[in-house]
BALOBA-1460 file (C-alpha; in Angstrom, 3 decimals):
// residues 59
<rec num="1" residu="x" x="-33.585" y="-11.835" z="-9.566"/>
<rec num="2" residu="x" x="-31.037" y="-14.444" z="-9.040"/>
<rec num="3" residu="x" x="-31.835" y="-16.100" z="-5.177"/>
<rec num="4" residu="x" x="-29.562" y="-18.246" z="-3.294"/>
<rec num="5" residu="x" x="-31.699" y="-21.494" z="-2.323"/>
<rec num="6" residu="x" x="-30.111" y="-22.448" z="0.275"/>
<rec num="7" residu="x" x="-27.890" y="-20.674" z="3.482"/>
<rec num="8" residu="x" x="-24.496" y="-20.645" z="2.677"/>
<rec num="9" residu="x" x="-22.577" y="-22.279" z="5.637"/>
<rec num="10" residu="x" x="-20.579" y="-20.663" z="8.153"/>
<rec num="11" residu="x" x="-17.789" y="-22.931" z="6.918"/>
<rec num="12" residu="x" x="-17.895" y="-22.253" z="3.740"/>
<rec num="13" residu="x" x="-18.357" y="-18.252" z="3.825"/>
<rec num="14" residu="x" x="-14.894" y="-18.397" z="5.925"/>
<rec num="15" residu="x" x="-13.005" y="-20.438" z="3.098"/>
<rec num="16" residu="x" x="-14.015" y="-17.785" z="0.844"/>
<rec num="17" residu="x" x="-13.152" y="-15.113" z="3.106"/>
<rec num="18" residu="x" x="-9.486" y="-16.434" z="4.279"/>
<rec num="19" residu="x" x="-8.367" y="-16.133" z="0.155"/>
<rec num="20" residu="x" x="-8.045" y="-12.190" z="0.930"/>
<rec num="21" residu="x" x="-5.027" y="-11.099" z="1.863"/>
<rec num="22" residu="x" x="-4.083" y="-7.272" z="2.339"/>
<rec num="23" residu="x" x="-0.704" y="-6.778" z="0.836"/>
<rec num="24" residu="x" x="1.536" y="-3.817" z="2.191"/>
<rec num="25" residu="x" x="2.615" y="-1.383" z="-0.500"/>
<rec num="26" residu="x" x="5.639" y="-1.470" z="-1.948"/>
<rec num="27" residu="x" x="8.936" y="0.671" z="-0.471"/>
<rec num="28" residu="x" x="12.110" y="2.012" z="-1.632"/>
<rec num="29" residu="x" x="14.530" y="3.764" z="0.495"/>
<rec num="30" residu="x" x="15.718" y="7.641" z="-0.318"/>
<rec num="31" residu="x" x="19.127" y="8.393" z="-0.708"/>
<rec num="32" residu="x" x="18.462" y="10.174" z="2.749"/>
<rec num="33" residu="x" x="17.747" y="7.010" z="4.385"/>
<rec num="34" residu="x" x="13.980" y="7.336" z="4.572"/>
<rec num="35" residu="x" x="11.125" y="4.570" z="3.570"/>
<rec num="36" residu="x" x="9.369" y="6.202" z="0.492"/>
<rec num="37" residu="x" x="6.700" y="4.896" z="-2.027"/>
<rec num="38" residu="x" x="8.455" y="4.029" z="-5.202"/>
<rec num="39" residu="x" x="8.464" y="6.729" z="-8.358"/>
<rec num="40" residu="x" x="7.751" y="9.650" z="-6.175"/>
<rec num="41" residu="x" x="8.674" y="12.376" z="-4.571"/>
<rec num="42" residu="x" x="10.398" y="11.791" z="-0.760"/>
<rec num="43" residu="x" x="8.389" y="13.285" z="1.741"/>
<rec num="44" residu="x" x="11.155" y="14.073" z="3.887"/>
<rec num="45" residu="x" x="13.770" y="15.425" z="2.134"/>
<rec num="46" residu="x" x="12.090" y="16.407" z="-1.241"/>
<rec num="47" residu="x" x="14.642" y="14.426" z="-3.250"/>
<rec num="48" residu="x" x="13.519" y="12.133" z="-6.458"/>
<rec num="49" residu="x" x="16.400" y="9.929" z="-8.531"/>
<rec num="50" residu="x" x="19.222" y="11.688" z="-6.837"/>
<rec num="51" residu="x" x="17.625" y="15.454" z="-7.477"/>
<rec num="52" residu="x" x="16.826" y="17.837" z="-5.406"/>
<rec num="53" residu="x" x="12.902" y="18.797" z="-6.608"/>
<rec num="54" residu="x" x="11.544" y="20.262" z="-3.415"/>
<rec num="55" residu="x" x="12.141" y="22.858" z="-1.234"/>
<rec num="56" residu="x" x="11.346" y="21.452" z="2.734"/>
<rec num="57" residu="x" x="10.946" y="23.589" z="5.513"/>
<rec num="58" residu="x" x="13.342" y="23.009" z="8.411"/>
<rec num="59" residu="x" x="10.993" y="22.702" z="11.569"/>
């Protein structure tokens, strides 16, 4: 098995961890207004392209 020889430094393990970067998903807004994840369904109204596809209870 493959064995580091040496510690890797505290320096060094940081560099390597500040490359990641967490990226927020991408949004689209409904024709009711609402923040949705792009090529689905609205959550909140039901709606996708401009159709009605679901049914939504009214709480």
């Amino acid at each position: 098995m493959a064995v580091p020889k040496r510690k890797q430094s505290k320096s060094r393990t940081n560099k390597r961890r500040a490359n990641f970067k967490l990226t927020s998903p991408a949004m689209s807004v409904c024709s009711c207004g609402e923040m949705k994840l792009p090529h689905r369904v609205c959550p909140v109204c039901g709606g996708y392209r401009g159709k009605q596809v679901l049914e939504m209870d009214e709480e």
